[in-house]
C-alpha positions in Angstrom: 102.0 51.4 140.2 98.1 51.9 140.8 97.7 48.6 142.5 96.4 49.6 146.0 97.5 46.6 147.4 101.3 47.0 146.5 101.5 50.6 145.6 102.2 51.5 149.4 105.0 49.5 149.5 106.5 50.6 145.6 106.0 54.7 146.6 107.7 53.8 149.7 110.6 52.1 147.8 111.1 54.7 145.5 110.5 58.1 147.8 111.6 60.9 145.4 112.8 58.6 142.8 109.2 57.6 141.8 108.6 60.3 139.1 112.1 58.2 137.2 111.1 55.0 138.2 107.7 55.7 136.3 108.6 57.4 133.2 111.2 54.3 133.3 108.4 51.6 132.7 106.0 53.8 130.5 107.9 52.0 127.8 108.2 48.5 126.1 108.2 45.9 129.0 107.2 42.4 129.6 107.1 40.0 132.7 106.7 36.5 133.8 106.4 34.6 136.9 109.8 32.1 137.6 108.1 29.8 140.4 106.2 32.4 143.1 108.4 35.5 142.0 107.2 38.0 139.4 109.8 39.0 137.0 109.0 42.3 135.4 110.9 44.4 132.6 110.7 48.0 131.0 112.3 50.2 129.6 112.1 54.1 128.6 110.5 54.8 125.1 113.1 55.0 122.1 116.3 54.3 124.8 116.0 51.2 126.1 119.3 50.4 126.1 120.4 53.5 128.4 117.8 53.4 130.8 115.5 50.2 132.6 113.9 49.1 135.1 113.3 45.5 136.9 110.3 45.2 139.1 110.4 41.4 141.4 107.6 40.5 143.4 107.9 38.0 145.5 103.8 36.9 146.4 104.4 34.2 148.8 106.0 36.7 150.8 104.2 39.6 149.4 107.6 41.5 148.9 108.3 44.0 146.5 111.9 44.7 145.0 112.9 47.4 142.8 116.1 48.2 140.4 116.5 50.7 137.8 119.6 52.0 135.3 118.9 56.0 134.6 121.0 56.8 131.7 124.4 57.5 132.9 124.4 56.6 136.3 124.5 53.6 137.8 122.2 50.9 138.8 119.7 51.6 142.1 118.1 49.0 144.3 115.5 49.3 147.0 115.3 47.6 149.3 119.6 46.7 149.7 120.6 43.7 148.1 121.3 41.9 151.0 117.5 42.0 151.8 116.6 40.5 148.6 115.6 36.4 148.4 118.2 34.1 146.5 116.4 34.3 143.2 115.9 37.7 143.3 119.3 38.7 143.5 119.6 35.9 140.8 117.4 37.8 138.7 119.0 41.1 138.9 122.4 39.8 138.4 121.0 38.7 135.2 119.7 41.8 134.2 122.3 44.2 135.2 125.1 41.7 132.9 124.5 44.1 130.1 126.2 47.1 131.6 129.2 45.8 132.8 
């Protein structure tokens, strides 16, 4: 969230969802790169299974994409999915499966 060169584009995703989307990966996380897409993972402390969030970075095309789960509500996405690469959408599919 600090990194100058992408934090632009994640504030600007999240507009006054940013203080959630925060406290959402101050928790247990991990990531991994699938290829030139960055697959990241977290969680909020002590709830993880109520409330997540995926961060994808795509850094061929230097795209950001952003989901989150707040507990009890459903599932957000920035940008829309239909603006999301193959293998993102791919990704999130597999990561929202456990709420349905």
């Amino acid at each position: 969230m600090n990194y100058a060169e992408i934090a632009v584009d994640i504030d600007a995703l999240l507009g006054d969802d940013k203080d959630l989307f925060e406290t959402l990966i101050t928790g247990p996380g991990s990531g991994e790169y699938k290829g030139s897409l960055y697959v990241g993972t977290a969680c909020m402390a002590h709830n993880c299974e109520a409330a997540q969030a995926l961060i994808l970075a795509d850094t061929g095309k230097r795209q950001i994409y952003l989901a989150w789960k707040p507990e009890g509500e459903k599932i957000v996405v920035r940008p829309p999915v239909g603006e999301w690469p193959v293998l993102a959408r791919v990704e999130l599919r597999a990561w929202a499966v456990q709420w349905k």
